[in-house]
N, C-alpha and C positions, 0 to 999 in steps of 0.2 A: 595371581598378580595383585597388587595391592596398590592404592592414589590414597596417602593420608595427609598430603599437604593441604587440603582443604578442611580438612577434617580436625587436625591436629589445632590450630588457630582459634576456634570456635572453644574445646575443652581446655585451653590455656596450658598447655605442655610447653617442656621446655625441648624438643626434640623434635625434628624436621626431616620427613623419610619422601625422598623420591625419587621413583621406580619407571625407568625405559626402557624396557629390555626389547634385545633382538628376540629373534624368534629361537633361535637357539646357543646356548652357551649360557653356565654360570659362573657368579663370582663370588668368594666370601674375602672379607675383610675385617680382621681380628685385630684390636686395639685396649690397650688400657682403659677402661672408664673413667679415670680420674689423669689430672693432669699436678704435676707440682712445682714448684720453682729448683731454679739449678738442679738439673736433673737430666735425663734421656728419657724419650717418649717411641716408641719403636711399634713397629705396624705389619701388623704380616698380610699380604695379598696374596690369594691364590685363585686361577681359574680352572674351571671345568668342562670338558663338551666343547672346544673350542678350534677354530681348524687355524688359526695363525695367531703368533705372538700379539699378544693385547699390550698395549700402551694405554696405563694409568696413572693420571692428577690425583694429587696426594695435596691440600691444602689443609693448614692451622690457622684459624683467626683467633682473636682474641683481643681486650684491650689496647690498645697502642702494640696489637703484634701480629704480624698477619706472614707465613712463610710455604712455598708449595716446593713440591717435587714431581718428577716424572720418574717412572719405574715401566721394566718392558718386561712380563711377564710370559713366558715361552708355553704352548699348550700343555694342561691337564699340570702343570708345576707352579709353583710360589716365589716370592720374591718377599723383600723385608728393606721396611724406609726406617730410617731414624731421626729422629728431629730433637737437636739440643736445646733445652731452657736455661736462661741466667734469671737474671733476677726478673722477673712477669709478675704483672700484679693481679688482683684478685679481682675475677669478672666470670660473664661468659665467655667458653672457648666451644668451637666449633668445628670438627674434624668435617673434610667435604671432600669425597672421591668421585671419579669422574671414568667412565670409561672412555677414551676417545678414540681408540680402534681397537679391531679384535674382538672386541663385546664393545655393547653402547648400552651407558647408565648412568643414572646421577642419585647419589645417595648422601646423607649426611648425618651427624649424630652430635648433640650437644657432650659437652663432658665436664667434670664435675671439678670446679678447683680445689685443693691440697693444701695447705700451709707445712710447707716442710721447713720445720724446725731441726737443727743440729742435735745429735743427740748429744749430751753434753754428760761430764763425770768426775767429778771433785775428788782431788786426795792431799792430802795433808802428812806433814813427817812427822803425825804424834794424831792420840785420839784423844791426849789431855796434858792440858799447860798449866804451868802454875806462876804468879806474878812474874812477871820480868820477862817470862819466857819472850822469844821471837817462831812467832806463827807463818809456816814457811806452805804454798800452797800450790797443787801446780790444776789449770782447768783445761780439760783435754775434751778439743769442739770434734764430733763424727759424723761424717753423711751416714747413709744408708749404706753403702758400701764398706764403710770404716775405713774410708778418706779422710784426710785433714777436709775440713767441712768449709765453705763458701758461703763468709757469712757477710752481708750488705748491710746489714743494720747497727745500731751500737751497742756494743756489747760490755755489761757493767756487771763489776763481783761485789759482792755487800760483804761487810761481817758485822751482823748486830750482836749485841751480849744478851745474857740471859732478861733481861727485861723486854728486848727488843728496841733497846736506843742504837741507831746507826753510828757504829765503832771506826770504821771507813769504807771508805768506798774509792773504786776503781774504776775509774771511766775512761782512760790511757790505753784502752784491752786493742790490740794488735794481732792478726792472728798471719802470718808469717808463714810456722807451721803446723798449725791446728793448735798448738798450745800456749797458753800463757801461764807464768809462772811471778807470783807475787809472795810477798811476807810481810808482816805487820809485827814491830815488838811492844809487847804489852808494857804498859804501867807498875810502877810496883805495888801499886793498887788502883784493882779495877773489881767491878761485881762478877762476883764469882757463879758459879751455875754453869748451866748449859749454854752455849753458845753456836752459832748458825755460821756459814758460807755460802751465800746464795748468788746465782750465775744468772745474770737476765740478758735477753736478746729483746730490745726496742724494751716494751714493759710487758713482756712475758718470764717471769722465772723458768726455768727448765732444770735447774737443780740443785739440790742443798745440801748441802752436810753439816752434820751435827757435829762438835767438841764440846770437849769439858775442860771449863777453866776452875783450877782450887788454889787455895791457900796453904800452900806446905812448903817445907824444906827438904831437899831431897836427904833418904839415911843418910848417917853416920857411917853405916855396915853394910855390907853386903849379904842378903839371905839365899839361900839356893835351895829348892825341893824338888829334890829327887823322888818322882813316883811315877807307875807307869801311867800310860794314858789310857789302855784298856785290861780288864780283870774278867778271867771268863768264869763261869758260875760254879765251874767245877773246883777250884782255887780251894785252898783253906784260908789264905792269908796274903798279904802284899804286903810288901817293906813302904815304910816312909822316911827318907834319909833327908836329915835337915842339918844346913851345911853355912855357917854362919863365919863372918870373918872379916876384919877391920881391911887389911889389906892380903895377900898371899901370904907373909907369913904373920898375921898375928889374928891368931882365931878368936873369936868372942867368947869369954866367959860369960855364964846366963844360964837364964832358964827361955824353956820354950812350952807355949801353950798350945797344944796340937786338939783342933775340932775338927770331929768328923760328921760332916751332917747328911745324913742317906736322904731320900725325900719319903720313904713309907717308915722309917722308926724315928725317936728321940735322939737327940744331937750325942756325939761319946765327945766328951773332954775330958783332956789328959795333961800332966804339966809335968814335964822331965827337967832335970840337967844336961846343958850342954857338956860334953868331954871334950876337950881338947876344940870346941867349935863345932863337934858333930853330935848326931845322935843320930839312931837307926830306929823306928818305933813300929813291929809287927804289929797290923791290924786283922784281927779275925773275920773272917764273912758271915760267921755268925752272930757276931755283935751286930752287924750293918742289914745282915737278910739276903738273902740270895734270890734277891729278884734283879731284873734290867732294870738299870734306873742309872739317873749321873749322883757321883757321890761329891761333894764339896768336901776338898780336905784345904782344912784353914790354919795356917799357922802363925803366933805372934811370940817374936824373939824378944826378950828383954836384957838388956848388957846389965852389968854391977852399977854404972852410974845413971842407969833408968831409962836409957835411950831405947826406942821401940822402933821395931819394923815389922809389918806382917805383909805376907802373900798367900796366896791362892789359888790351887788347880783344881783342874775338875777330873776325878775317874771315873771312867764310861765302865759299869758292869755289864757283861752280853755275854750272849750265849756260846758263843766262837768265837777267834780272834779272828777270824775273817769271813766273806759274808759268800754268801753263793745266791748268784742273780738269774732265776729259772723264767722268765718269761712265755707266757700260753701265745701260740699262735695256732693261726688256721692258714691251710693251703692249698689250693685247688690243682689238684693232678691233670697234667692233660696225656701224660702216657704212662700205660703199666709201670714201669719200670725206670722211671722218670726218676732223678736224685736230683734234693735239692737239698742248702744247707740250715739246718738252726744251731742258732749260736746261745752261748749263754757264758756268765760273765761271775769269775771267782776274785773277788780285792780282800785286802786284810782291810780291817778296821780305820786306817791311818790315809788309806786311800791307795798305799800302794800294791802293785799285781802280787802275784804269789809267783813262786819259782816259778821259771819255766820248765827245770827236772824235776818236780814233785810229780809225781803218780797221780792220774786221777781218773775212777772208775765211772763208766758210762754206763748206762745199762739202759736197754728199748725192752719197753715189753707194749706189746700190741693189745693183753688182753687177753680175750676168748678166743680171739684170731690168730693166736701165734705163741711158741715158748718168747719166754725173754733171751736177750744177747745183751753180756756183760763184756766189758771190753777197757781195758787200757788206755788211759788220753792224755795228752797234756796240754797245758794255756800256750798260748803266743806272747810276746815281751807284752800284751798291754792286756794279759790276766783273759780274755778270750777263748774259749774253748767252741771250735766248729766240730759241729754233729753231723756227717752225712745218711741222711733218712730217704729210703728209697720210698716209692709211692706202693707199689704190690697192689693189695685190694682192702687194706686196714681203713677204719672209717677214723680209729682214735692210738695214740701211740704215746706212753708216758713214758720221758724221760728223767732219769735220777741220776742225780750226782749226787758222790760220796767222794769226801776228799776230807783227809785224816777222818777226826772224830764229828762230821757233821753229813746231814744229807737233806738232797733239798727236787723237788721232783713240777714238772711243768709237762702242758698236757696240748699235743699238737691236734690237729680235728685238720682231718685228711676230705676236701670235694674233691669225688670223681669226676672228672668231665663228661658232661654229655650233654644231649641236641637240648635238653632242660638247665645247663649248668646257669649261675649267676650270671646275669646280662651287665656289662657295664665294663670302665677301667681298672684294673687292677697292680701294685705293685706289689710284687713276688719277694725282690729282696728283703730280708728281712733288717737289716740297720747299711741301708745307703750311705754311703761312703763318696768324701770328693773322690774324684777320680777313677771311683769305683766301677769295675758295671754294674748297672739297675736293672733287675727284669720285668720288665712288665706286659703284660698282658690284656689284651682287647678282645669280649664277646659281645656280640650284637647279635640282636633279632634280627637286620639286614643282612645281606654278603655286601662283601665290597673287593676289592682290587687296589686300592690303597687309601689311606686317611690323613688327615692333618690332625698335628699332634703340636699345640703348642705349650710353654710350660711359663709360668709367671711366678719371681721372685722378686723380692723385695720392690714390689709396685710396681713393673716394666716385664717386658717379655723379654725372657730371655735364654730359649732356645724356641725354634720353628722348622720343621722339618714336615715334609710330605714323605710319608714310609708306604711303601710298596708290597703288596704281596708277591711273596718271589716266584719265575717265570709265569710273571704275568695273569697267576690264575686268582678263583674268585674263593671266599672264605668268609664263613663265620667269626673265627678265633683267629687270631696270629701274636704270636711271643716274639717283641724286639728287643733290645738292649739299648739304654741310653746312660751316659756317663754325664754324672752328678759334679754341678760348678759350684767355685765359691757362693755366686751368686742366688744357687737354690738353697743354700743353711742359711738358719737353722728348719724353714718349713718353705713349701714350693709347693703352688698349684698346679695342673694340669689339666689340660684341654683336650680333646681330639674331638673329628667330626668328619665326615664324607657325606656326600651327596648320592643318591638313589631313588631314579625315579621322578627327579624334582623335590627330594625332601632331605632338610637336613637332617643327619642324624648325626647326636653329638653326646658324650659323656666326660665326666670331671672326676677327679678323685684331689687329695692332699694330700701332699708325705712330707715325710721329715728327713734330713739327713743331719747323721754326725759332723756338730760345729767344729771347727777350729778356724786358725786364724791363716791366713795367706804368706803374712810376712813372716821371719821367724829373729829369736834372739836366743844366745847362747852363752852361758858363762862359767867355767866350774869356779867350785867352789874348796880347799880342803877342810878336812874333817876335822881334825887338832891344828889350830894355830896357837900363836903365844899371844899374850895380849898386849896392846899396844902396837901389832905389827903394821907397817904400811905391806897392803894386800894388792900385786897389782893382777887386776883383773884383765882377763881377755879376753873382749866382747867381741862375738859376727853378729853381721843385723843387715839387713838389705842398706844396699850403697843409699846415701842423700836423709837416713833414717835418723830424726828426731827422738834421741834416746835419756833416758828418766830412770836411773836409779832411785830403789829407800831401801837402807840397811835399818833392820832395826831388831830390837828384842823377841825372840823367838819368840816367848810368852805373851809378850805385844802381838806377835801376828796370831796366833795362836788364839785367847781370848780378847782381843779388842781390835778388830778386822775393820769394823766403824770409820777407819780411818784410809783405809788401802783398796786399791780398785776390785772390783769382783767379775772375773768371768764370766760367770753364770749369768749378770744382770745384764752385761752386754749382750748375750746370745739373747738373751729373754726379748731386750727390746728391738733385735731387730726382727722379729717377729711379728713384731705389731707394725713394720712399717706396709704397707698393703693395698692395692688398690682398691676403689669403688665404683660397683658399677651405677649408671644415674639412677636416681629414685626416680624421676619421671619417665625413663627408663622402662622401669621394672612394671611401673603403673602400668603400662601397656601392652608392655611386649611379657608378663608372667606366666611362666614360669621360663626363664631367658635363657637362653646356650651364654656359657660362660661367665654365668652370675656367682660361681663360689670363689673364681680365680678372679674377680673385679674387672672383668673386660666388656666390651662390645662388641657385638657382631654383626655387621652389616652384608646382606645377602637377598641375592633375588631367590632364593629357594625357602620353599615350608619349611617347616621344620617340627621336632620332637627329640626330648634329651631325657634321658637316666640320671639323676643328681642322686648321687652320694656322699655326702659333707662327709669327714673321718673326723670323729671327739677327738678332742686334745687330752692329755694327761695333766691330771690337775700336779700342779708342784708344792707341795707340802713341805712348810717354814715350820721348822723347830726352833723354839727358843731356849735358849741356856745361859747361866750364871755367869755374868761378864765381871770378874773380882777387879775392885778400883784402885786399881797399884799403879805408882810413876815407874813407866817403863822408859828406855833410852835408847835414843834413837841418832845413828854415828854417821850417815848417811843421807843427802839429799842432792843428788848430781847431775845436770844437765847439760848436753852436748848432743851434735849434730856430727852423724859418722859420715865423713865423704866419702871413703873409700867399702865401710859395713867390716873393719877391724879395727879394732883401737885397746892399748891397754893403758887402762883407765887405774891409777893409786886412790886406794879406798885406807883410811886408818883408823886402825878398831880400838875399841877403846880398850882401856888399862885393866878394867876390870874381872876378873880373876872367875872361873868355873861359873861363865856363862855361855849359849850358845845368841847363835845372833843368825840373822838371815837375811839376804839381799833379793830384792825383788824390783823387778824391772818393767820396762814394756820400751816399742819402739812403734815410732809412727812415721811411715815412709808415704812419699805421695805417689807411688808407684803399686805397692803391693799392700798399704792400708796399715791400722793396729795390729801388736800382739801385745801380749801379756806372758811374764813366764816367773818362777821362784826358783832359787837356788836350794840347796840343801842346806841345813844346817849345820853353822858352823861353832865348835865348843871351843872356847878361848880358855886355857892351863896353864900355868903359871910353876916352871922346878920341874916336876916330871909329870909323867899321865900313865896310865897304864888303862888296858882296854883288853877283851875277852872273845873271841870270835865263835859265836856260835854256832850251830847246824840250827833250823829250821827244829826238830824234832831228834828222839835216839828211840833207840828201843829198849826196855829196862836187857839189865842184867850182858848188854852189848860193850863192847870196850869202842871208848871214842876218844880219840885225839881233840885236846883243845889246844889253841893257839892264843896266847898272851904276846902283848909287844906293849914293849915298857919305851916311852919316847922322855928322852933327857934335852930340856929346855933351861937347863943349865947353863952358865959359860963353860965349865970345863967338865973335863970327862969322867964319866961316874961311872960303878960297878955297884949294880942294883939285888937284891933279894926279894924274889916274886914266890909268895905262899899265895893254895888255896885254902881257903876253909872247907872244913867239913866237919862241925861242933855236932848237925842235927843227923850225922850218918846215914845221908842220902844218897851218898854214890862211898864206891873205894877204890883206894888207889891200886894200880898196877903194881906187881911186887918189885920193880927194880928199884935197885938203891935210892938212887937220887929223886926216885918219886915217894918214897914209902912217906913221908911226911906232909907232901907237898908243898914242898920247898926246893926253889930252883935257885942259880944263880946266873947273872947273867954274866957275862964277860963285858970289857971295859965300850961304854956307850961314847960316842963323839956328842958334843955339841950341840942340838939339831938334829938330833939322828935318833934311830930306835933301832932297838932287838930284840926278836924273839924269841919265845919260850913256849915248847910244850908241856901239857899235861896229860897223861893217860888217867881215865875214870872208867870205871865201869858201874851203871847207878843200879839202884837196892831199891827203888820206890819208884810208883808210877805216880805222873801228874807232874805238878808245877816245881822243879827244885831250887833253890838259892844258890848261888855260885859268887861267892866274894871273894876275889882276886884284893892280895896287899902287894905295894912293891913300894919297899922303903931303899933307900939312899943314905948316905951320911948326911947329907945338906936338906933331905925332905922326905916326905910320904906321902902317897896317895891309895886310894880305894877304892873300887868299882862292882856294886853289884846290879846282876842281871839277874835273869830267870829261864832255865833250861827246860824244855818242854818233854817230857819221858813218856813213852807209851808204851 
């Protein structure tokens, strides 16, 4: 038993502990350590050893704020108080529990005030303007939850220019629901540079974005480069097709200045003629070096009357087109024969999963301990492959994946359970999932009969539970399952603790679970439009949802992102939103139950805890070549969905063999933000023709390809679709109408498309060219790909 109220006054602490206990019965009481404005503050009570429902005072003081509760706690169980904040000002607050039947006590805890600021996130319908432009801006306010945010103070957006002279400012800022949306049009001369958007709450910035304002005219023409986005090492060669054109039908005459700049050799330049507005220009991998590295391919078109345009991609050199994600874990058996899952994770390069019917080879090999077992597998729609690994008596167990021409191996470490095994909490699952079950598991030095087990996310508690050991008996270990809330992504504390004997015993761990968002948003997109079309889109989004389109240039989202919201930075901060436990606190009561999750814990029982912080994974930023080209942007829309349907006309612009992309998010004050991107979409102009490949062939196999020629015509046309085969890498099938590869199609409607097969059987293994023509009387068009042969 412990009296530090006399004690505490004398060493100037900020914390006030006092202790009346009956002669029998405990209590603990688990709390945030920190307190913040507009928010929820939530409190778990539980007692023990007690022979009738206890009745506890729950009081918050604080400056001009003082609010209590009553809670009736039933023997050896918990209960859980909440207390809501608005706007509270910055002071001492002081949590004061009381028991007044059932047990008698009085304890109290100072706690630490919070300035919760909104998280806030700028986006812009361009990442670069040029005179005249109009600067369109939308600023989206988040709680911690990724709520429209509750904000009390005045909320100002700046735009200074590149000197830093205030260009305007916005002090009007309304926040309705969670967003505001402003634009500013430029001068036809203003100072050109970098330029800011910066978002203040009272005189705190909380967020900025950068643009670039220049001095230019947008082309005359339009440039197009065709290249891929990734080249794997084994390649000889990539095409660069550069595709130049006044409008749809009037190609540029010119030359073109194609740079290829590797980052370990000498720049290659090269200067063609355009044909007809194209050219195709084979590059060797032995010119450039067959390392991983990004290659900058730079192109500048010059027309007869001198007019200039250049653009710029980047191609990723690597080792595979897709990556294989082997992750080492370790896992503690608690029975012989125990199966538990590791997962490991196959995406292509581009970010998208691999088939779900590709083949994909498993193989366990244990070792000295065991032959290996090879085995057959395949991913889930989100590129996922589950490995079920039984426990046996293996200490170590490597698994390999081989999936086509790559292989990739991760190495599990098997504890045995026993009277010796790792003391403390443990989470078994190995990628927690909302909704998912979690397993976790609890070993202690003590036996107990059951524990509290509470879990702290985003600064609040928010699951509390008393778990049981089942038919009532006593145990070292016991495996529960808890299912994973919004609330615990993207990282969540945990707590547990029982009493023994008059002592507490308590352990902590942190996990992470896979983020996503709560709300959702949905839109297709097609794949060939015409240009100019009015697109009507058909958005679902949760009812009452604040919805934000930006259409814009692939290429724009693609290299200059500077400008569109980012996922990743959203999951990242809320991460950081967290409780603290007091430092005066810590000074006394070190080493604390509940100090890695920011809580307190107030209790008439000793105590002693196993603290295990888990390292976080550091997050590694690559930087790469962001090329300075005016990109075009056809889209910037906002509306409020009442019902979470709406079809919304979007109109694409005019411009001829480009793709374009729409990306959105919605912000509901019910289920929070999301975030999502459409496909891209290729704008064709007369006809289009496209090529549908297989993933891979086998050499020397006969494979069917499927062409479909789409007439965007007004009237109806009968088209002529050849393949090439100059470099005799595959051959035709011998029936007539293949032997050349040359098809015809029968008469096309309007609007409409037809297909065409071709039979090949290929003669060379590796990377092969496959360029499809399909000419018309009124036009042509071209499409090359690359077929992968093994």
């Amino acid at each position: 038993m412990y009296k530090l109220s006399e004690l505490l006054p004398i060493l100037g602490l900020a914390i006030t502990v006092i202790v009346e206990i009956q002669a029998d019965g405990y209590y603990t009481i688990t709390s945030p350590g920190s307190i913040r404005p507009n928010t929820k503050y939530s409190i778990y009570v539980s007692v023990y050893e007690v022979q009738d429902n206890a009745r506890i005072g729950l009081t918050l003081k604080g400056p001009d704020y003082s609010k209590n509760t009553e809670i009736v706690v039933p023997p050896n169980s918990g209960e859980s108080a909440t207390f809501e904040f608005g706007d509270i000002k910055n002071g001492i607050y002081t949590l004061i529990a009381q028991g007044l039947s059932g047990i008698i006590f009085e304890n109290s805890t100072n706690l630490e005030y919070i300035e919760n600021p909104p998280m806030v996130y700028l986006q812009t319908d361009k990442a670069m303007y040029k005179f005249g432009d109009t600067i369109q801006f939308r600023a989206i306010f988040l709680d911690q939850y990724l709520l429209p945010a509750k904000v009390n103070q005045q909320i100002s957006i700046v735009l200074k220019d590149s000197q830093n002279n205030t260009v305007e400012r916005f002090d009007d800022v309304v926040l309705n629901t969670g967003v505001y949306k402003g634009k500013l049009k430029l001068a036809e001369q203003v100072i050109a540079g970098e330029w800011s958007i910066q978002a203040f709450v009272g005189q705190q910035m909380l967020a900025e974005k950068i643009i670039e304002v220049k001095d230019y005219e947008p082309p005359s023409f339009e440039v197009a480069l065709d290249i891929p986005s990734h080249v794997t090492l084994n390649e000889n060669e990539f095409v660069v097709g550069v595709r130049a054109r006044y409008d749809a039908n009037s190609p540029v005459s010119g030359s073109c200045v194609l740079n290829i700049i590797p980052e370990k050799k000498r720049a290659i330049r090269m200067i063609h003629q355009l044909e007809n507005g194209n050219k195709e220009i084979p590059i060797y991998m032995y010119e450039i070096g067959r390392n991983i590295q990004n290659v900058i391919v730079n192109v500048t078109v010059e027309d007869t009357v001198h007019n200039i345009r250049t653009i710029s991609k980047v191609v990723r050199i690597v080792p595979h087109l897709h990556v294989i994600s082997m992750p080492s874990m370790s896992y503690e058996c608690h029975e012989p024969n125990e199966v538990f899952l590791y997962r490991a994770l196959i995406y292509n390069y581009n970010g998208d999963p691999i088939d779900v019917d590709d083949n994909v080879l498993v193989t366990l090999n244990p070792g000295t301990n065991g032959g290996a077992e090879t085995f057959v597998s395949h991913v889930n729609d989100e590129g996922y492959i589950d490995v079920k690994i039984e426990c046996s008596n293996y200490r170590t167990i490597i698994v390999t994946i081989n999936y086509e021409d790559s292989q990739k191996s991760g190495k599990i470490e098997l504890k045995q359970r026993n009277d010796n095994s790792k003391e403390g909490i443990h989470v078994n699952t190995q990628f927690p999932t909302i909704d998912g079950p979690m397993e976790v598991h609890l070993a202690s030095r003590e036996p107990f009969s059951s524990f509290i087990c509470v879990i702290v996310g985003r600064g609040n508690i928010v699951y509390s539970n008393i778990i049981e050991v089942p038919n009532g008996g006593w145990s070292q270990t016991h495996t529960f399952f808890i299912t994973p809330t919004y609330e615990m992504m993207p990282e969540a504390h945990m707590f547990v603790n029982f009493i023994k004997s008059g002592k507490m015993v308590s352990y902590e761990t942190t996990f992470s679970v896979k983020s996503e968002f709560k709300n959702t948003l949905t839109f297709d997109t097609p794949e060939i439009i015409k240009p100019g079309t009015i697109l009507s889109l058909s958005i679902f989004t949760e009812p009452n949802s604040y919805v934000g389109l930006l259409g814009m240039d692939k290429d724009a989202l693609m290299l200059q992102t500077e400008n569109n919201l980012n996922t990743r930075k959203i999951f990242n901060d809320l991460s950081n939103v967290q409780s603290k436990t007091p430092k005066a606190y810590l000074h006394i009561n070190s080493p604390y139950p509940g100090e890695t999750a920011g809580l307190v814990t107030l209790t008439n029982a000793n105590y002693y805890l196993v603290h295990e912080p888990v390292a976080k994974e550091k997050n590694l930023i690559s930087k790469h070549f962001t090329p300075r080209n005016y990109f075009e942007t056809f889209a910037f829309v906002d509306y409020v969905s009442v019902t979470g349907y709406d079809e919304v006309p979007t109109k694409l612009p005019t411009t001829s063999f480009k793709s374009w992309v729409i990306t959105g998010f919605a912000l509901s004050p019910k289920t929070g933000f999301t975030l999502t991107t459409s496909l891209a979409m290729k704008t064709v102009k007369n006809i289009y023709v496209d090529i549908d490949l297989p993933n891979f062939v086998k050499k020397g196999r006969t494979v069917i390809l499927e062409a479909e020629v789409y007439n965007y015509l007004q009237k109806r046309m009968r088209c002529a679709v050849s393949l090439e085969n100059k470099k005799n890498e595959f051959e035709f099938v011998t029936e007539k109408k293949f032997a050349r590869g040359i098809a015809y199609s029968d008469d096309i409607q309007p609007g409409k498309s037809k297909k065409i097969d071709f039979q090949i059987r290929p003669r060379v293994r590796g990377m092969i060219t496959l360029k499809v023509y399909a000419s018309c009387p009124l036009a042509s068009y071209v499409n090359i790909k690359k077929l992968r042969v093994l």
